[in-house]
N, C-alpha and C positions, 0 to 999 in steps of 0.2 A: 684115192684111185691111182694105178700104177699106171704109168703110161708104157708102154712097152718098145723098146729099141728097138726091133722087132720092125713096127708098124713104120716107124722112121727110115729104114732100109738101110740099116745099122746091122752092124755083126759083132761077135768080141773074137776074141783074140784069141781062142784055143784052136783053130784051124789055121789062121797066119802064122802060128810060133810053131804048132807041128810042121808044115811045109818050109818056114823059113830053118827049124834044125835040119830037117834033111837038103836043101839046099843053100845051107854053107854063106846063108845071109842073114843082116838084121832090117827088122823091120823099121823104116823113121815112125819115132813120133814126135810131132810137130807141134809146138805150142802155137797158140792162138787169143787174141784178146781181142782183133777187131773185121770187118769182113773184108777189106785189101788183104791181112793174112792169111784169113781163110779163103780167099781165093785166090792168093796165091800156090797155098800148098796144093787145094785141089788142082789147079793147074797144071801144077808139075809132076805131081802123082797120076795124073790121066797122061800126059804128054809120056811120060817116062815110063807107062806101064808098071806101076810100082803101089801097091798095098799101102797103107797107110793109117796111121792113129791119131785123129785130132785131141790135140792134147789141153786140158781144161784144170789152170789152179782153181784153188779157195779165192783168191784174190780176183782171177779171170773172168770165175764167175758170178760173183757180187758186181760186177766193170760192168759186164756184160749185160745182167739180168737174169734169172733162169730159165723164164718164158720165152723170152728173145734167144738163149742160147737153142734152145731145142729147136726151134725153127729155122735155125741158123742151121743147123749141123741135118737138119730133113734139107734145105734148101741145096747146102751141099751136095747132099746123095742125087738130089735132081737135078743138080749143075751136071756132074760128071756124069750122068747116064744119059743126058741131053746131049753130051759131045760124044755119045757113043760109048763109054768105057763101062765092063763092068768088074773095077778096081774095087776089092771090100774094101771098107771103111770103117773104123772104129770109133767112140768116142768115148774118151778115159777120162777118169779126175784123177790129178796129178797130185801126190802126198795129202791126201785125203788126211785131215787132224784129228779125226772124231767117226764113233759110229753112225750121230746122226747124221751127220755130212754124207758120208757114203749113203746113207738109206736114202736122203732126200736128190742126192744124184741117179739113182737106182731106179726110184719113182717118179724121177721127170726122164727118163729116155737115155740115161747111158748106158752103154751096154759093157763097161771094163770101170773098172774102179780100185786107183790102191787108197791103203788102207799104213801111214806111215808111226810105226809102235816104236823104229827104232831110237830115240831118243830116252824110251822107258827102258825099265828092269827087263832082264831078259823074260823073265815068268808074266809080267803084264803085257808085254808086246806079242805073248803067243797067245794069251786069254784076248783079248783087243781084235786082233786078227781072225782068230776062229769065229767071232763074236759075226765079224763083219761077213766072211765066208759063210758060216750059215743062211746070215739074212741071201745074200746074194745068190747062189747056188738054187734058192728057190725060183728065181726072177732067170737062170740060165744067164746071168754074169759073170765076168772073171772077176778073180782079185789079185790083185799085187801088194806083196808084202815087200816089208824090207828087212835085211839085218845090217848092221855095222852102220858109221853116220859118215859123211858127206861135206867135207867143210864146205868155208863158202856161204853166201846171201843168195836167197832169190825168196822175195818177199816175204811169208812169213818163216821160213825157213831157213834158219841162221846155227852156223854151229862154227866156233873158234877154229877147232882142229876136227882133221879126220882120226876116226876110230876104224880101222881096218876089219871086215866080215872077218869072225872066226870062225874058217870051214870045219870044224869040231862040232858046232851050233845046225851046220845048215839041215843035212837029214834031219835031227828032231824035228826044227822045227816047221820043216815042209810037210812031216807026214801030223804031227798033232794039231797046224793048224788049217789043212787042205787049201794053202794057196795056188793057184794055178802058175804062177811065177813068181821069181825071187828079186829084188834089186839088190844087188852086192854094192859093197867099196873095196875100191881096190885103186883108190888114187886119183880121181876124177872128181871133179865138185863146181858148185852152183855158181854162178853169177861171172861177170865180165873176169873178175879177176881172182882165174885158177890159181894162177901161179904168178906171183911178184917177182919179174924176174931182174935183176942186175944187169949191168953191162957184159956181155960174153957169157954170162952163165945160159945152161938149158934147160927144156922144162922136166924132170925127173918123169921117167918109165912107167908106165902102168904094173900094178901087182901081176902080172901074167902069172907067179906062180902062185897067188889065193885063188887066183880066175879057175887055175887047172885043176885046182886040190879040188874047188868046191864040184868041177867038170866030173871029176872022179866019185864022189861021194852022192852026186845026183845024175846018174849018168841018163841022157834023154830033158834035160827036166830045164824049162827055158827059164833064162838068168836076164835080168835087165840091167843096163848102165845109165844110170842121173848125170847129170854137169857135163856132156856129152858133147859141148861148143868147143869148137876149134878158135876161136874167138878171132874171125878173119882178118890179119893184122893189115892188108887193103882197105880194109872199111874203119876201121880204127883210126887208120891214117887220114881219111875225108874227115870223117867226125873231127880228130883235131884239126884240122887244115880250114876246118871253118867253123872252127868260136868252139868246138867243144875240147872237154879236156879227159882224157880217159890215158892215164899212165902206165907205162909197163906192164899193163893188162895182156895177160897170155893164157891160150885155151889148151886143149888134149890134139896133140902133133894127127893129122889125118890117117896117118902110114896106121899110128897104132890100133886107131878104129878100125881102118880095113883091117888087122889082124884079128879084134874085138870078135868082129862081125863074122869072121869065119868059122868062131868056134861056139858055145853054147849059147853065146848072146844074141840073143832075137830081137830085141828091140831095145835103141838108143833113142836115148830123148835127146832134144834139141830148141833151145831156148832161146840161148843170149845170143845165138847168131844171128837170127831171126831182129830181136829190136836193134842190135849194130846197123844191120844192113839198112832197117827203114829207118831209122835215126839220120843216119849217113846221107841216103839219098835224099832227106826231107832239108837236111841242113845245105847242102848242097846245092840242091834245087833256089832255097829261097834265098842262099846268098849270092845268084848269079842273076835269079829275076826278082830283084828285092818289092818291084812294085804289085808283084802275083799277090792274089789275096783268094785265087779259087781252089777250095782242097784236093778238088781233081786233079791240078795241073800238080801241085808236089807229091800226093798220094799214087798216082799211078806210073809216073817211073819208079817210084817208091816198090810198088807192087809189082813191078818188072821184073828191077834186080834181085826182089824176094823170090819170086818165081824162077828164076836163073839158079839161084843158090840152093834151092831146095832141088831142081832138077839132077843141082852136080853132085848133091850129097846122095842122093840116090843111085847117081851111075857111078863114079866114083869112091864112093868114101863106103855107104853099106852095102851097095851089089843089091839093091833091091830092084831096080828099074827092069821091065820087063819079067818081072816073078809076079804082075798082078794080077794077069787076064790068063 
């Protein structure tokens, strides 16, 4: 039985990514693993007037459960319509490994789902993709594909170096395998530490001109950005300031995302900012009140500053705030 996203008050993303190309924004999407997250992003996406994609690993959702997820993400949609808002909402799997992964995401209530080939041959990650786009397309889902790789960890997703999108690739293989959008690389990647950086050195420029070539060759046609943390060097700082250790860990400079977001890229994901900030606040919390032992008391200033942060990357950083109602 398919359960339909639909019935959840769930939408996908081919109405966000059309309005967010024409108005010169990108859409967040927001990882999530536990409900302080997700009530924080809902929070700030209703407060800021801003569209929004709950964003769901392989990893997220094994944490989670995926009975428990789906009632999570309906619970969502009647948070925010309780405070009044009607902000669409999405819920995506994030680098989806497998066809059966997406189908069984598909089938419990997601309404967007990528689908990540890029680590194969270029000819199996466009069979792989279309594979997944058929099934989907019946069910009225999106899919995201990807080309080029993404250095950088974040769970099962691990790659030494980055491979840069060959915009020569990208028309094939958006029309042979009907993905609804693309995730390029162009110098952005996964986990706390983008860029290892030195004393006085800085963090190296985004490809702007793969971004534009591929802008040209797919003109209209929404492009996505992975590793998308600015890796808040504030919350870095609490983290080690109390017992943790996170070294010369540096993210994607703000200025350039707002540049990002102006132009074909509709939707950035956003991860490792997200566990810095509650990392930070929870270590924080417990090294000033060492005798607290109630999760609510380190969990919800926890979920405060997540709330905070997600609100400024929305008015600030993608320009989405206010583009949701």
């Amino acid at each position: 039985m398919v359960i339909s996203y639909k019935d959840l008050g769930l939408v996908n993303t081919r109405e966000m990514f059309a309005k967010a190309m024409k108005g010169g924004y990108a859409v967040p999407a927001f990882n999530f693993n536990n409900m302080e997250q997700l009530q924080a992003i809902i929070t700030a996406c209703v407060e800021t007037k801003s569209p929004v994609i709950l964003q769901v690993s392989k990893g997220a959702r094994q944490y989670a459960n995926q009975t428990m997820l789906r009632y999570m993400a309906q619970g969502a949609v009647a948070m925010a319509r309780e405070m009044g808002s009607k902000i669409p909402i999405a819920l995506h799997l994030d680098h989806g490994d497998s066809y059966e992964l997406c189908v069984s995401c598909i089938e419990n209530g997601f309404s967007s789902v990528m689908i990540d080939g890029s680590h194969l041959p270029y000819e199996e990650n466009v069979k792989l993709t279309k594979k997944v786009v058929d099934f989907a397309h019946q069910y009225d889902v999106t899919v995201e594909g990807e080309l080029g790789v993404l250095a950088g960890i974040e769970e099962h997703v691990s790659s030494e170096k980055s491979h840069y999108t060959k915009p020569e690739e990208v028309e094939d293989f958006v029309t042979r395998t009907g993905v609804d959008s693309l995730a390029i690389s162009i110098g952005t990647s996964h986990g706390a530490y983008k860029f290892k950086l030195k004393p006085g050195e800085t963090v190296p420029p985004l490809r702007f001109d793969i971004l534009e070539e591929c802008e040209k060759r797919l003109p209209g046609f929404p492009i996505v950005l992975h590793g998308a943390s600015s890796v808040l060097p504030e919350y870095v700082e609490i983290i080690n300031k109390y017992g943790g250790k996170i070294e010369n860990a540096a993210g994607v400079p703000e200025e350039q995302l707002r540049r990002a977001a102006k132009s074909a890229v509709c939707k950035i994901n956003i991860d490792s900012d997200g566990r810095l900030v509650m990392t930070a606040m929870i270590r924080k919390y417990l090294a000033e009140h060492p005798s607290e032992f109630d999760p609510r008391k380190y969990l919800g200033p926890a979920r405060e500053a997540l709330k905070n942060m997600y609100a400024d990357k929305c008015k600030n950083v993608l320009g989405s705030a206010g583009k949701g109602e």
